[in-house]
C-alpha positions in Angstrom: 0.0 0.0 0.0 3.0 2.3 0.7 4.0 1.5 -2.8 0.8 2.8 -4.2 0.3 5.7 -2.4 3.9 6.5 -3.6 2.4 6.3 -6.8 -0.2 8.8 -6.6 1.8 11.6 -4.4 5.0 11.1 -7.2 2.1 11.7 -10.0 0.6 14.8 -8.5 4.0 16.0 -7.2 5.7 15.9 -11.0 2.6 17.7 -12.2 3.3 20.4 -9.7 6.9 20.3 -11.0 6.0 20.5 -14.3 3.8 23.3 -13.8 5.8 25.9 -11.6 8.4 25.4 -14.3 5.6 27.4 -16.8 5.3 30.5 -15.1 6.9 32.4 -12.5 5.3 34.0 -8.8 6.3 37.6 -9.4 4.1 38.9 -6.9 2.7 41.4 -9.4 -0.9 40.7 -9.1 -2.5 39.8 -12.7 -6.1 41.1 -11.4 -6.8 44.0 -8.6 -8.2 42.0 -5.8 -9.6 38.6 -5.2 -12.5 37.9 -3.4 -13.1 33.9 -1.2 -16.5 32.4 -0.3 -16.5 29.2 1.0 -16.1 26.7 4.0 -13.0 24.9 6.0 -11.4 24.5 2.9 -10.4 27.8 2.7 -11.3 29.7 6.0 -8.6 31.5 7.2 -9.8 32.6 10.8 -13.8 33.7 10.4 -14.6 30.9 13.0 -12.0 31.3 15.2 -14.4 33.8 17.7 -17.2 31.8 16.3 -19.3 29.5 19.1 -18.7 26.5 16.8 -16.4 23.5 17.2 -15.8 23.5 14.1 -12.4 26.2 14.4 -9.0 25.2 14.5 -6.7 27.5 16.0 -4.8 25.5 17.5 -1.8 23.0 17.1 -1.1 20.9 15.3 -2.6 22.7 12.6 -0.8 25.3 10.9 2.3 23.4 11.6 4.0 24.3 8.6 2.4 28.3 7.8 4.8 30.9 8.8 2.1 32.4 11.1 1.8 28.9 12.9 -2.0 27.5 13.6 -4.2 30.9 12.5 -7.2 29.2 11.7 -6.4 26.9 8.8 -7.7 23.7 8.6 -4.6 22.1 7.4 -0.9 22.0 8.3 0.1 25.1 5.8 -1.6 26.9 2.8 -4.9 26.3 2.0 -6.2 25.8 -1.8 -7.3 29.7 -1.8 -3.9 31.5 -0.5 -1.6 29.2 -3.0 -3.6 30.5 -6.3 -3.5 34.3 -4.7 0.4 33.6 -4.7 0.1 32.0 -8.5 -2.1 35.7 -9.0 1.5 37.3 -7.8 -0.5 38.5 -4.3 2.2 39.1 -1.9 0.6 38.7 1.4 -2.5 36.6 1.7 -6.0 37.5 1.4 -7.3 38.6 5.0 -10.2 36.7 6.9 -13.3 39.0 6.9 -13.3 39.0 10.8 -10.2 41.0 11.2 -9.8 42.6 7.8 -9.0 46.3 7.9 -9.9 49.1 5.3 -6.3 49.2 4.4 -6.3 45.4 3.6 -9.6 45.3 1.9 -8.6 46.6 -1.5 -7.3 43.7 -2.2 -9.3 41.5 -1.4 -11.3 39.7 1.6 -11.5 36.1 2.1 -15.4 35.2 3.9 -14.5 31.5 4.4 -16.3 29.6 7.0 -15.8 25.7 8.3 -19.1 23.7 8.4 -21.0 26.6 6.0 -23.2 25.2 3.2 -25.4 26.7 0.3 -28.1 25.9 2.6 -29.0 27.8 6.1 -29.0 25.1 8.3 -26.0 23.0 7.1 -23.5 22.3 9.6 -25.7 23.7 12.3 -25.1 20.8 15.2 -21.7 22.2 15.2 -22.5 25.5 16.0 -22.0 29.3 14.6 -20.5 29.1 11.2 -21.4 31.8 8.1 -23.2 30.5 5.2 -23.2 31.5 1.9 -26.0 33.8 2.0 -24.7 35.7 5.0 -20.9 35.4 2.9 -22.5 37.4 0.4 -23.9 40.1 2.8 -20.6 40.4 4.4 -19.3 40.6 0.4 -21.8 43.8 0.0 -20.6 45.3 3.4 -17.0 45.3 1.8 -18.0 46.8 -1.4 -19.9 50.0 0.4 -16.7 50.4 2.6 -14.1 50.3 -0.6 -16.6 52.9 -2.2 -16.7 54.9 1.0 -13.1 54.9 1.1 -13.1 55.5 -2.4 -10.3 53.2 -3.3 -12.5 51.0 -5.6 -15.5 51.4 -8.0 -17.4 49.2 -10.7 -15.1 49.0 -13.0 -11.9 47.2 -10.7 -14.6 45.3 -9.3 -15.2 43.6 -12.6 -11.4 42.6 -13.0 -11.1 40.8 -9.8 -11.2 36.5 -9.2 -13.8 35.7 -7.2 -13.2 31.8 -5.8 -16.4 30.2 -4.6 -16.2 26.6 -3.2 -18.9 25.5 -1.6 -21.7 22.3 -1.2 -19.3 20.0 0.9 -21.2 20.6 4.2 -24.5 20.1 2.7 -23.9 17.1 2.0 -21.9 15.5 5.2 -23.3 17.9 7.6 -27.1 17.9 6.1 -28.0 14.7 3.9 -25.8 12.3 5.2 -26.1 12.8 8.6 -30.3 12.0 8.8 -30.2 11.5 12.9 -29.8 15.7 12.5 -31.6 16.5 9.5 -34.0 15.4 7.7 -33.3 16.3 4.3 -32.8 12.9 3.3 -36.2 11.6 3.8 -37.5 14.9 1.9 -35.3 14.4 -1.3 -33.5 12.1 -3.7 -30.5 12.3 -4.0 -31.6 14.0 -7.6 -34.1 15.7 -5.9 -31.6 17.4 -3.5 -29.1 17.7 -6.0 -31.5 20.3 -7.9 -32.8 21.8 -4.4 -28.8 22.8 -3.9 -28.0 24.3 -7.7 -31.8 26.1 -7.4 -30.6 27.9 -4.7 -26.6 28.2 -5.4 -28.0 29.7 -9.1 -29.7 32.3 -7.0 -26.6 32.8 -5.0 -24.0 33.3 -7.7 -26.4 35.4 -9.8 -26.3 38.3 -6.5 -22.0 37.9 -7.0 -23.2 39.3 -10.6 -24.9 41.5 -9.3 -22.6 42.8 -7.1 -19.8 43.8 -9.6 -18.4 40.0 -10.4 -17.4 38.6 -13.2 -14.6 36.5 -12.9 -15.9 34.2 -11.1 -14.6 30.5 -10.3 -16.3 27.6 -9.4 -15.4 24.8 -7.5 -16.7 20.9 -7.7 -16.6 18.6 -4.9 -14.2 16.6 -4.4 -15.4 12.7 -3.5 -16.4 13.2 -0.4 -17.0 9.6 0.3 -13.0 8.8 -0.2 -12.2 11.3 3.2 -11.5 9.3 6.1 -14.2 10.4 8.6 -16.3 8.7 6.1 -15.3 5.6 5.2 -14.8 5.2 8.9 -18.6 6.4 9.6 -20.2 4.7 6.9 -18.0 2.0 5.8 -17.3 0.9 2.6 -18.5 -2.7 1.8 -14.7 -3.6 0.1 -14.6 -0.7 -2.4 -12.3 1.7 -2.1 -14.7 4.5 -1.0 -17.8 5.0 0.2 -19.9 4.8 -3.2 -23.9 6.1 -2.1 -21.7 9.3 -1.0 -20.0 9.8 -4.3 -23.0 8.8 -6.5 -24.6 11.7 -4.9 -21.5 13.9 -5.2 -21.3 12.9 -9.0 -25.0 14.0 -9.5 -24.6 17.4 -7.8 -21.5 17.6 -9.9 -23.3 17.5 -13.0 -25.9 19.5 -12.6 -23.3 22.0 -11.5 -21.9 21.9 -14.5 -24.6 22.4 -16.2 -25.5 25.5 -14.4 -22.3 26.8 -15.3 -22.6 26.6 -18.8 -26.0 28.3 -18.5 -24.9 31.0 -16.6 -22.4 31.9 -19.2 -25.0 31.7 -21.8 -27.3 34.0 -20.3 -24.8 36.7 -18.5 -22.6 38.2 -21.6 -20.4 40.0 -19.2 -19.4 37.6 -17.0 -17.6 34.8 -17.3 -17.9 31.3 -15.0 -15.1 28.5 -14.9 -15.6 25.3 -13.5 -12.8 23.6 -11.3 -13.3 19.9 -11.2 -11.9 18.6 -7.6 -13.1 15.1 -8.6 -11.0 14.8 -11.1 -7.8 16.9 -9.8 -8.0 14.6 -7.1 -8.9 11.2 -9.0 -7.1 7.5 -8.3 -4.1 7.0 -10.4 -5.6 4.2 -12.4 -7.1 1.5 -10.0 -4.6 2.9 -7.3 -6.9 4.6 -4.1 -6.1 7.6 -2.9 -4.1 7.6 0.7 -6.9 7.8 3.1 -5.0 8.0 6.5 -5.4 11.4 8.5 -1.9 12.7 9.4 -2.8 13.7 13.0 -4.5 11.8 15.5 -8.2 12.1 15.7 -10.4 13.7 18.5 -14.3 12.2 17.9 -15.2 14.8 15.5 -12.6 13.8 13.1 -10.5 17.3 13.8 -7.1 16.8 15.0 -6.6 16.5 18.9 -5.1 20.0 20.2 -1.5 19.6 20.4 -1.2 15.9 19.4 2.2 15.3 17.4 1.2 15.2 13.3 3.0 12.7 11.0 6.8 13.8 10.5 6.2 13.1 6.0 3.2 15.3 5.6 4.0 15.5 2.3 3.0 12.1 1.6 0.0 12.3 3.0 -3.5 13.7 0.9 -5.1 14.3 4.7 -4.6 15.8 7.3 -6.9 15.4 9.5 -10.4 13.2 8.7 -11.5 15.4 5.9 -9.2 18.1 5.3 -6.5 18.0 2.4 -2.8 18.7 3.5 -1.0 21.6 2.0 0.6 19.3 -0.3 -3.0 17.9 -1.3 -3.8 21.6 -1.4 -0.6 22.8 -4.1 -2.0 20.2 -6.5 -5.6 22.0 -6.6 -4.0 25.0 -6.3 -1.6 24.5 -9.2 -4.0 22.5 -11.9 -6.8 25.0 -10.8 -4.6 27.7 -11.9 -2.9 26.0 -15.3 -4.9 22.7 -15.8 -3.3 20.3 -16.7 -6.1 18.2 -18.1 -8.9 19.5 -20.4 -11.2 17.7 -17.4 -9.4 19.9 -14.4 -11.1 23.4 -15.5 -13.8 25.0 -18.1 -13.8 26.7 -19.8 -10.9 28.3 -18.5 -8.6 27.7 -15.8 -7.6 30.5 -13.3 -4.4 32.0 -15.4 -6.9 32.4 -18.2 -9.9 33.8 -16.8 -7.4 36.5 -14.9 -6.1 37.8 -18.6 -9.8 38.0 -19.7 
């Protein structure tokens, strides 16, 4: 099994290779400011004052960032703060919670752990800042950088805007029924359209608030993390398969909205990331699904356990989320795919010279 997982990290890791070797991080930024929306997988600190236990600010996370455990759910970067560096952002995009007007012209990152496109996902864990309320923090912003007159429409319009969101209303809504009931509501289809219904409605108010760069990310397969093949078991496959059918259908339909959003909004311009297939098996080889740090019962690391010393072998770090490594191989074939499948119709170094 060490073997195989070889296999996979030396893929992914050649790819990054291959990749950085394209361009080079002048810390220029190609595009004004950049703009985050999304849950743990690119929170920076909004939850750290939350009342949620869902915030990490503590070690072992953040083990290998400069600024040591800040709120990250990860050992270093996250996804978001490697492709602002591949946008030539010097420092990284600050959390909404402590973002000053000097910082804000650049960008704000609105990133919550255990938010969803729906109100109530993620809810047994506490506080957290779903999309909706992401995107009223989003016009708060934009009437401070007009007040401070440092922006206007037409900056607004060249930024990135990153959204990557859905992961929590599925294993923090549908696929945990003793909290919800959404599953005895809905189909999976059924859900699936209940989700883009809403998330339509939710990136048409980014249009209308001034964005149009604006990319999209897939879910990964959730049903490959290792809180839930532990939880749910997998019955000899390599993942847990009712979780990934449902991820695949969502996925779909995604794209589909995606395509019709750029067909019906002439100015703006939608890109799909595909984290299912960025992060596919090499072949018939799995994934590696073993968390790096030792586990507390809600799959987050235990506060100040000791993480594994070759994190860069590992794709987890804790039950569900990726290690920085894991996180430079979005990052990187978000930015410059490096399959036609990873991003459309652009990727990220394309949509920023539109």
């Amino acid at each position: 099994m060490g073997r195989d997982f070889g296999r996979v990290l030396s893929f992914n890791i050649l790819v990054i290779l291959l990749r950085s070797a394209t361009f080079v991080i002048s810390y220029k930024p190609q595009v004004p400011c950049y703009f985050i929306f999304g849950d743990s997988w690119v929170d920076n600190g909004n939850n750290n004052k939350l009342d949620t236990k869902c915030k990490v600010n503590y070690p072992p996370y953040g083990v290998d960032f400069p600024d040591g455990n800040t709120g990250r759910f990860t050992n270093g970067r996250t996804t978001a703060d490697i492709i602002g560096q591949l946008l030539g952002f010097e420092e990284f995009i600050p959390p909404y919670a402590t973002a000053s007007d000097k910082q804000i012209s650049r960008g704000v990152n609105y990133g919550s752990g255990s938010a969803g496109i729906r109100k109530e996902s993620g809810r047994q864990l506490g506080e957290r800042i779903n999309l909706d309320m992401q995107l009223r923090h989003h016009k708060s912003i934009i009437s401070r950088l007009y007040h401070l007159r440092k922006n206007n429409k037409k900056i607004l319009r060249k930024c990135i805007y990153l959204v990557n969101m859905g992961s929590n209303d599925y294993v923090n809504n549908f696929f945990l029924p003793d909290s919800y009931n959404t599953s005895n509501m809905f189909t999976r289809d059924e859900y699936a359209q209940v989700l883009i219904r809403q998330y339509s409605k939710q990136l048409k108010t980014l249009v209308r608030l001034e964005a149009r760069k604006i990319v999209v990310f897939g879910l990964a397969k959730l049903g490959c993390s290792p809180v839930n093949i532990e939880r749910f078991g997998t019955k000899g496959k390599p993942c847990v398969e009712s979780i990934n059918n449902a991820v695949d259908i969502f996925n779909h339909q995604l794209i589909s909205l995606i395509e019709d959003l750029n067909d019906n909004n002439s100015d703006a311009t939608f890109t799909y990331i595909n984290l299912a297939s960025i992060l596919a098996p090499l072949g018939d080889v799995p994934l590696p699904s073993a968390p790096c740090c030792k586990l507390r019962e809600d799959r987050q690391c235990i506060r100040d356990s000791v993480p594994c010393a070759y994190r860069d072998l590992s794709i987890f770090f804790d039950g569900f989320h990726p290690t920085e490594v894991a996180n430079m191989i979005i990052a990187m074939r978000s930015y410059a795919k490096f399959s036609p499948l990873d991003a459309c119709p652009y990727d990220i170094s394309h949509l920023a010279q539109l």
